[in-house]
N, CA, C and O atoms as a DFTB+ gen file, in Angstrom:
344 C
 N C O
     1  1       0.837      -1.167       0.000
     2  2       0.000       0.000       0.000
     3  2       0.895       1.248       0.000
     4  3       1.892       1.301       0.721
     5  1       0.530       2.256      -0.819
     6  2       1.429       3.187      -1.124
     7  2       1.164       4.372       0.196
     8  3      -0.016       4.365       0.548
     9  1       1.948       5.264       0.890
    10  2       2.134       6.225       1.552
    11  2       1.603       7.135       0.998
    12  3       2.190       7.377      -0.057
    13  1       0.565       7.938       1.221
    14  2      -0.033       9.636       0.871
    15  2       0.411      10.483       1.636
    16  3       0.534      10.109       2.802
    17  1       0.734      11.624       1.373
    18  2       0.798      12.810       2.190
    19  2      -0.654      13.350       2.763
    20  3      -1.693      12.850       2.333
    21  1      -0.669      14.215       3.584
    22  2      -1.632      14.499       3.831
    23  2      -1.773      15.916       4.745
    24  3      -1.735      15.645       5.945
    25  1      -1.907      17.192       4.504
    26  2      -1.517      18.468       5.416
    27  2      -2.925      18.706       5.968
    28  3      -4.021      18.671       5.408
    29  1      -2.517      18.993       7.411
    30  2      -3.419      19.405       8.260
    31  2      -3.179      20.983       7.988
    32  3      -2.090      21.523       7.799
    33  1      -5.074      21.887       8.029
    34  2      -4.992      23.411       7.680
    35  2      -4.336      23.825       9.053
    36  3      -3.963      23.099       9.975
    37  1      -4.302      25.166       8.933
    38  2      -3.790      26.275       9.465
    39  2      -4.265      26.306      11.054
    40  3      -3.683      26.398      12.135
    41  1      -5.976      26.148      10.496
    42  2      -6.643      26.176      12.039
    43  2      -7.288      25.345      12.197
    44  3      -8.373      25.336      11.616
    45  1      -6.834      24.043      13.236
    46  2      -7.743      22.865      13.585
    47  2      -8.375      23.032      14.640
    48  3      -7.760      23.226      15.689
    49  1      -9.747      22.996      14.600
    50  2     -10.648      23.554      15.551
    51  2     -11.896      22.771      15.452
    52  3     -12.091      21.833      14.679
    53  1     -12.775      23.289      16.377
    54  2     -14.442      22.522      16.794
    55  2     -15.427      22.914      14.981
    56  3     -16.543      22.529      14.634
    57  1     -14.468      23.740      14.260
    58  2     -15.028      24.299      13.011
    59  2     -15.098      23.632      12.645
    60  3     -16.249      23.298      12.365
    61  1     -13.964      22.712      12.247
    62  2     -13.045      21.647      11.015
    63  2     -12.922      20.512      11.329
    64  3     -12.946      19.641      10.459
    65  1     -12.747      20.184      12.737
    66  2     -12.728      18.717      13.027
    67  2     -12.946      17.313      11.998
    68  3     -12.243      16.422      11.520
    69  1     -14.595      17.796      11.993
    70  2     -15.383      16.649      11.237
    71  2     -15.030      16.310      10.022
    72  3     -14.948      15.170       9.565
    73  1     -14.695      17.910       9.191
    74  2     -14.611      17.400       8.057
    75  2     -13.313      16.959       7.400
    76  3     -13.012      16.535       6.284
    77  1     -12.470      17.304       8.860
    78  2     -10.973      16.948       8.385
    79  2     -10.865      15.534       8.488
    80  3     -10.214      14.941       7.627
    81  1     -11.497      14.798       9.573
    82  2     -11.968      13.769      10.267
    83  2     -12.282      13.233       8.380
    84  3     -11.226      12.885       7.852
    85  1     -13.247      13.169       7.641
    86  2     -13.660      13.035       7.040
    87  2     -13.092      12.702       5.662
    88  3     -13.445      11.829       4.869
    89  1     -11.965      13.765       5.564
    90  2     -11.043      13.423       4.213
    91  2      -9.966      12.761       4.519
    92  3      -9.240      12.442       3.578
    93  1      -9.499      12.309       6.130
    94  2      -8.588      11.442       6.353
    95  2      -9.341       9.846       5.838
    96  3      -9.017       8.884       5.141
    97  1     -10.343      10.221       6.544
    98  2     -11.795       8.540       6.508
    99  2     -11.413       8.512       4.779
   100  3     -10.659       7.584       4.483
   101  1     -11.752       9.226       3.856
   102  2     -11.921       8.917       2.762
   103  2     -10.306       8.246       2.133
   104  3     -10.154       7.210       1.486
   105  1      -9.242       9.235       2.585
   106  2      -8.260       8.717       2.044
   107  2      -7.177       7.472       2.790
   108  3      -6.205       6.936       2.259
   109  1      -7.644       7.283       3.968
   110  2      -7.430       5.687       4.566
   111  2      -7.718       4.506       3.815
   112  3      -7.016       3.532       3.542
   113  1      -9.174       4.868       3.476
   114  2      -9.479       3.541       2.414
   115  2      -8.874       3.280       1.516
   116  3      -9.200       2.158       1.129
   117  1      -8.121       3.712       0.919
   118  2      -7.504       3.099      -0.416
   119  2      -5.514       3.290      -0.440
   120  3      -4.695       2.979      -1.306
   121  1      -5.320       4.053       1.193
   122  2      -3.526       4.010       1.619
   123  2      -3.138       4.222       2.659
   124  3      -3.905       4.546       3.565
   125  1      -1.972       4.113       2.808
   126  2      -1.203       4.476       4.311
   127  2      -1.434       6.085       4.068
   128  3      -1.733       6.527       2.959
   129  1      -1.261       6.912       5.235
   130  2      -1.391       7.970       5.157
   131  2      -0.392       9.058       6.045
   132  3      -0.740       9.195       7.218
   133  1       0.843       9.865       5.595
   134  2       0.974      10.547       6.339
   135  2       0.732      12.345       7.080
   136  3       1.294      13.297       6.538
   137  1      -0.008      12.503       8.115
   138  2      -0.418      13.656       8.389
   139  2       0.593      14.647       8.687
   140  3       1.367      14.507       9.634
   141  1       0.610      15.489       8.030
   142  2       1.728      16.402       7.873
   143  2       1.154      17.836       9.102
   144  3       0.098      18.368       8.760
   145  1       1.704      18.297      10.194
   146  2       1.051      18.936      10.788
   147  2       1.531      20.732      11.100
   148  3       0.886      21.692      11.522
   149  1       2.956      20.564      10.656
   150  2       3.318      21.773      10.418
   151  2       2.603      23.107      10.112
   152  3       2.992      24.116      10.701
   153  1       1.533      23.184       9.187
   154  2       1.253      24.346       8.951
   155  2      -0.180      24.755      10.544
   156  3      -0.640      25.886      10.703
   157  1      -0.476      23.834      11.229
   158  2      -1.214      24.165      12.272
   159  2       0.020      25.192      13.047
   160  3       1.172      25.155      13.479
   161  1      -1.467      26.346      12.813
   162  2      -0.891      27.710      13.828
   163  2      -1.753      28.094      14.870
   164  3      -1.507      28.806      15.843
   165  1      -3.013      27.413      14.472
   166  2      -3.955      27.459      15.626
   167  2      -5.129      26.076      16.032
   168  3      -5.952      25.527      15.298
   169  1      -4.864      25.878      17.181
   170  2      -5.312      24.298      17.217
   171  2      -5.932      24.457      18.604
   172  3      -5.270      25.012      19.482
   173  1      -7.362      23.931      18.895
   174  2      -7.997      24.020      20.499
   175  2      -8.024      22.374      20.802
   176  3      -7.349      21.420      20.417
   177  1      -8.815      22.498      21.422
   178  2      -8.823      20.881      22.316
   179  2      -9.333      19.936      21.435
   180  3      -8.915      18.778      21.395
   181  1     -10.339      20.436      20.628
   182  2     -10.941      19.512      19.634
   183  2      -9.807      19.149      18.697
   184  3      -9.632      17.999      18.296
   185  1      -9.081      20.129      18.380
   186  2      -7.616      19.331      17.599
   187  2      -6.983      18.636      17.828
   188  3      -6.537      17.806      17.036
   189  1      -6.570      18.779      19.663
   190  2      -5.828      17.786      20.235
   191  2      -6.326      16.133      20.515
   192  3      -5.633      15.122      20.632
   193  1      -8.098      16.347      20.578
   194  2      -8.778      15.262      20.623
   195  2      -8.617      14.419      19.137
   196  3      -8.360      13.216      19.083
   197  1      -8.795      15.182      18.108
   198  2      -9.014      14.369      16.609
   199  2      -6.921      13.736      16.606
   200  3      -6.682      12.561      16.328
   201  1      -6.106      14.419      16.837
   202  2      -4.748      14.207      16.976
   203  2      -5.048      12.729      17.952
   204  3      -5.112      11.572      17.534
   205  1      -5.190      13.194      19.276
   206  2      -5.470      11.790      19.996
   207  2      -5.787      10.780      19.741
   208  3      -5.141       9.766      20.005
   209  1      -7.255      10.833      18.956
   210  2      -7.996       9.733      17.988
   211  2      -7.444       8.931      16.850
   212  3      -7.638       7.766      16.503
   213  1      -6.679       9.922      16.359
   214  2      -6.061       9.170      14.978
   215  2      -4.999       8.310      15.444
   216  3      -4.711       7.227      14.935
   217  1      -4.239       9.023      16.771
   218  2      -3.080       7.641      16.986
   219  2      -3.404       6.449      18.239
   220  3      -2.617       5.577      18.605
   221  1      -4.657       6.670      18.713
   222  2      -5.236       5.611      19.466
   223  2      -5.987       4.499      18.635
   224  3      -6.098       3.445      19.260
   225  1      -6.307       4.499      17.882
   226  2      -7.639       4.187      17.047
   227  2      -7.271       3.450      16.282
   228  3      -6.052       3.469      16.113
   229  1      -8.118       2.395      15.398
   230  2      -7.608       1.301      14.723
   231  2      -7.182       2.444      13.657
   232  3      -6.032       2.006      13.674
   233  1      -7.102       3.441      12.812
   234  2      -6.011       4.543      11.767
   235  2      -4.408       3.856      12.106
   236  3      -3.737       3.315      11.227
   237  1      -4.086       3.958      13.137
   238  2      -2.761       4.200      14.114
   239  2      -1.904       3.325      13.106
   240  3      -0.850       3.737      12.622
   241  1      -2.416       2.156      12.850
   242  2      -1.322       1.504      11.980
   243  2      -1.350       1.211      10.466
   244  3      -0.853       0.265       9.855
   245  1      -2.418       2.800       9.793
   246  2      -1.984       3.191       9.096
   247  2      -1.917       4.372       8.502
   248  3      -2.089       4.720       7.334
   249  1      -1.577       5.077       9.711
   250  2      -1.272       6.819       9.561
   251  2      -0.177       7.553      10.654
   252  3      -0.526       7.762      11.816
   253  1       0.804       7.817      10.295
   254  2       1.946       8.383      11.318
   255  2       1.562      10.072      11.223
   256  3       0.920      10.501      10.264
   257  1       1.912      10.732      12.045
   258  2       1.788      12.055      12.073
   259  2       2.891      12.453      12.132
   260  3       3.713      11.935      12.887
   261  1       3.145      13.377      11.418
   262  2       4.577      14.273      11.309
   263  2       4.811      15.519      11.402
   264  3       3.803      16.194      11.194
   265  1       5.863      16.180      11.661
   266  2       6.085      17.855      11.844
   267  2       5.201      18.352      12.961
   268  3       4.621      19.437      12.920
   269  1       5.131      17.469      13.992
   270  2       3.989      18.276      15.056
   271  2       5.421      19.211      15.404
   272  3       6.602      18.919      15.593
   273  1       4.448      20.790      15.373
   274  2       5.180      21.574      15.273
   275  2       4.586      22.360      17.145
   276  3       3.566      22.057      17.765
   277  1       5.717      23.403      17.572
   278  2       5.645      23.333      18.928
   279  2       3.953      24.363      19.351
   280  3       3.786      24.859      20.466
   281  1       3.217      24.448      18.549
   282  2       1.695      25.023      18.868
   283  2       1.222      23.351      19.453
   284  3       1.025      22.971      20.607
   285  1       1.173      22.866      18.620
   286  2       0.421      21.160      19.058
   287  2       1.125      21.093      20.401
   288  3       0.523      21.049      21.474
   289  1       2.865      21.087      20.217
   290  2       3.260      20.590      21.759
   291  2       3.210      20.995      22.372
   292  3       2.863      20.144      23.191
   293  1       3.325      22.441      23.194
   294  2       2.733      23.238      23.569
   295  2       1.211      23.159      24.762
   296  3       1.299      23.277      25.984
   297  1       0.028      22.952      24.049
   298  2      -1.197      22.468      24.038
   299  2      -0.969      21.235      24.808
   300  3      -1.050      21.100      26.029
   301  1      -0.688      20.401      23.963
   302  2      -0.219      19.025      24.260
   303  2       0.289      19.029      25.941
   304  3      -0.177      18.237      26.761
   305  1       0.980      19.723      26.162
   306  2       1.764      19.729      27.352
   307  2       0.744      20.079      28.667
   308  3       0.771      19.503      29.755
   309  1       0.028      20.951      28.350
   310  2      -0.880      21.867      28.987
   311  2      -2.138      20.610      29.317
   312  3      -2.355      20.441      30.517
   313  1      -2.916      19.787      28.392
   314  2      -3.292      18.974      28.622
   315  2      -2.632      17.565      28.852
   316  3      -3.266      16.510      28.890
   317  1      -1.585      17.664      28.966
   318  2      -0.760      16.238      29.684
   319  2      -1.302      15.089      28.967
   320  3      -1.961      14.121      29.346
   321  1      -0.819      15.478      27.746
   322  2      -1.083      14.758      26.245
   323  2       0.127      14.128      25.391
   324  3       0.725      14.773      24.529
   325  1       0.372      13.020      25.671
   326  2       1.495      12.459      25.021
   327  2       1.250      12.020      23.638
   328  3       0.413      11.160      23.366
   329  1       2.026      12.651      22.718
   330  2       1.903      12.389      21.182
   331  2       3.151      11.464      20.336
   332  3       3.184      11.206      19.133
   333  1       4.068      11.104      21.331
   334  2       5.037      10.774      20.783
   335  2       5.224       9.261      20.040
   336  3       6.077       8.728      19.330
   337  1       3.640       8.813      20.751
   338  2       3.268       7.572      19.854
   339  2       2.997       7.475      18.844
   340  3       2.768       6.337      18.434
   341  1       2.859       8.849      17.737
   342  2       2.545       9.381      16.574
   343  2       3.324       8.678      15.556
   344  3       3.213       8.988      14.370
């Protein structure tokens, strides 16, 4: 199964969740997937939850997350959120 890229927007929020939620769902089905997270500059709890989800969740072994950049860790820290299982 081939590796996709995959960039998370700018602002992951209670806005976007679902539908980001949504084009990961679509593009799981047919590859591995990697979530590219760098360009997040603004991210609330619901981001950190869909982040949580994707690497708890049957996804996990086939989607790595990458470039969590220090806004996620940050957050992350604040909610005593370990991502490094990513």
């Amino acid at each position: 199964m081939q590796l996709y890229e995959f960039k998370l927007p700018a602002t992951l929020n209670k806005n976007n969740v679902a539908s980001v939620l949504k084009v990961i769902d679509l593009k799981l089905q047919s590859s591995s997937l990697e979530v590219k997270c760098d360009d997040v500059v603004s991210i609330d709890s619901s981001g950190i939850a869909l982040l949580i989800y994707l690497t708890n969740s049957e996804y996990k072994t086939k989607l790595k997350l990458s470039n969590i950049n220090t806004k996620i860790l940050e957050l992350c820290q604040l909610y005593h959120v370990d991502l490094s299982n990513a």
